[in-house]
C-alpha positions as CSV (number, residue, x, y, z in Angstrom):
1,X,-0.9,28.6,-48.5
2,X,-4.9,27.7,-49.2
3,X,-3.9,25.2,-51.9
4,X,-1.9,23.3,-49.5
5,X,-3.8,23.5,-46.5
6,X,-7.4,24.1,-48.1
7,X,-7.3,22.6,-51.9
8,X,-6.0,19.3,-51.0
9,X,-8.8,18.6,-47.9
10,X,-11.5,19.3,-49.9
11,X,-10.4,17.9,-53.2
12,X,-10.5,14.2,-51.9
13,X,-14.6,14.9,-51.1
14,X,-14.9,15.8,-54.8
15,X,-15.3,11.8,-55.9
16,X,-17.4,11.2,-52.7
17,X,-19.8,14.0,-53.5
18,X,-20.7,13.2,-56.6
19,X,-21.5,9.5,-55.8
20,X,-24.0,10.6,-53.1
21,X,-25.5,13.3,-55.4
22,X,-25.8,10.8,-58.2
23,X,-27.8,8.4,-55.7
24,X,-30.1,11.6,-54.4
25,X,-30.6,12.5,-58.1
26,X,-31.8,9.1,-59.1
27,X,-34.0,8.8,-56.2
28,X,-35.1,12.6,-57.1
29,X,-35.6,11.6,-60.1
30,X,-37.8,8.6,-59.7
31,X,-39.8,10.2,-57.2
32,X,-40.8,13.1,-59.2
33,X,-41.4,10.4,-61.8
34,X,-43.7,8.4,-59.5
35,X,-45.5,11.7,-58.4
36,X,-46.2,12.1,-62.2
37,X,-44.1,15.5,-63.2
38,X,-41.3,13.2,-65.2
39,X,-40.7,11.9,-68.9
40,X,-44.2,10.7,-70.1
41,X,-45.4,7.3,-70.5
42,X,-43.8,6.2,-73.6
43,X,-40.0,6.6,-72.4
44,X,-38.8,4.5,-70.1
45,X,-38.6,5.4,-66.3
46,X,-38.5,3.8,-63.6
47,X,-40.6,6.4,-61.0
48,X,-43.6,6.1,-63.5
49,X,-43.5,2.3,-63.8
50,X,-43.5,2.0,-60.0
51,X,-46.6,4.1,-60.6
52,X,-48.6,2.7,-63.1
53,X,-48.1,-0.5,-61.7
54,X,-49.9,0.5,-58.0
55,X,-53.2,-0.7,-59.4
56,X,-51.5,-4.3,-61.3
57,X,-50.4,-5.2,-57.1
58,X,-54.0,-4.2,-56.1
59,X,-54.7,-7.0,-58.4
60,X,-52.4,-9.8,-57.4
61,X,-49.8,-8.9,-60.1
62,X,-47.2,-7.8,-57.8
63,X,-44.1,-8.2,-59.6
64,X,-45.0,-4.7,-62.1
65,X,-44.2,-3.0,-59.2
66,X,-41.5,-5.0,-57.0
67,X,-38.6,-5.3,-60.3
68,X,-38.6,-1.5,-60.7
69,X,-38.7,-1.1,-57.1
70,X,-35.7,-3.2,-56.9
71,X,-33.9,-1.7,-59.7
72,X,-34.4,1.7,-57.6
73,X,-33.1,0.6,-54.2
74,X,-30.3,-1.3,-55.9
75,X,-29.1,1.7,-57.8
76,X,-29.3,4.3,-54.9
77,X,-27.6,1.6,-52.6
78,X,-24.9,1.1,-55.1
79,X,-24.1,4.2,-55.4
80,X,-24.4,5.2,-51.9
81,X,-21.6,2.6,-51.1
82,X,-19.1,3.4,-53.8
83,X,-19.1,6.5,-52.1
84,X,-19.0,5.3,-48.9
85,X,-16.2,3.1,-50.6
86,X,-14.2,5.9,-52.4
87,X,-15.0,7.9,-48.8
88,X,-12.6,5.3,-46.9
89,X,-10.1,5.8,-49.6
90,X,-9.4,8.5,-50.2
91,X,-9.5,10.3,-46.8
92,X,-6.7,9.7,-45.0
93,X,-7.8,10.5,-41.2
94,X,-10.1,7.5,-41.7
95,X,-7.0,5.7,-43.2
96,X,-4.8,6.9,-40.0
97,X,-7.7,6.1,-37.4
98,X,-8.6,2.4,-39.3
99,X,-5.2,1.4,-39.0
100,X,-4.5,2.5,-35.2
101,X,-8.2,0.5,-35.0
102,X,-6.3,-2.8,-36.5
103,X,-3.7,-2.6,-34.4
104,X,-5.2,-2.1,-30.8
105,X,-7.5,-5.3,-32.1
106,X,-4.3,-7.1,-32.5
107,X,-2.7,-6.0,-29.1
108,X,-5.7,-6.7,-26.9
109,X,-6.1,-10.8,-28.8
């Protein structure tokens, strides 16, 4: 009875979830390395090179900052709509309520 009422609902968020927690992780992530309390300087990351490079755009050298920056929001943004993606996919009351949608756009053209 709760596997096939219960189980099967909340197994299609499974995929979605961990898209959106991998985006907040990475932003997480870079923040804390921005803030200073990630992987020190020698590693690569992209929090603490959006850091160090605050005093290069002071100086006119604005593109330290800007590609890492870019490289963040891309990321987060990409992952955000995969799950937005796999959301529309896999859940089938948006499936049921895009496809009455398409057909009411037909009727009323």
């Amino acid at each position: 009875m709760i596997t096939r009422y219960v189980f099967f609902n909340v197994i299609q968020s499974v995929p979605v979830i961990f898209t959106l927690n991998a985006a907040d992780g990475v932003l997480t992530l870079a923040a804390l390395g921005f803030l200073g309390f990630g992987i020190d300087y020698p590693a690569a990351e992209w929090g603490l090179d959006v850091s160090r490079a605050i005093s290069d755009v002071v100086s006119g050298f604005w593109w330290t900052a800007f590609f890492p920056g870019m490289a963040i929001t891309t990321l987060v943004v990409g992952l955000t709509l995969v799950g937005e993606g796999l959301n529309d996919i896999v859940n089938p009351l948006l499936r049921t309520q895009a496809y009455e949608g398409s057909v009411d756009a037909k009727d009323d053209a």
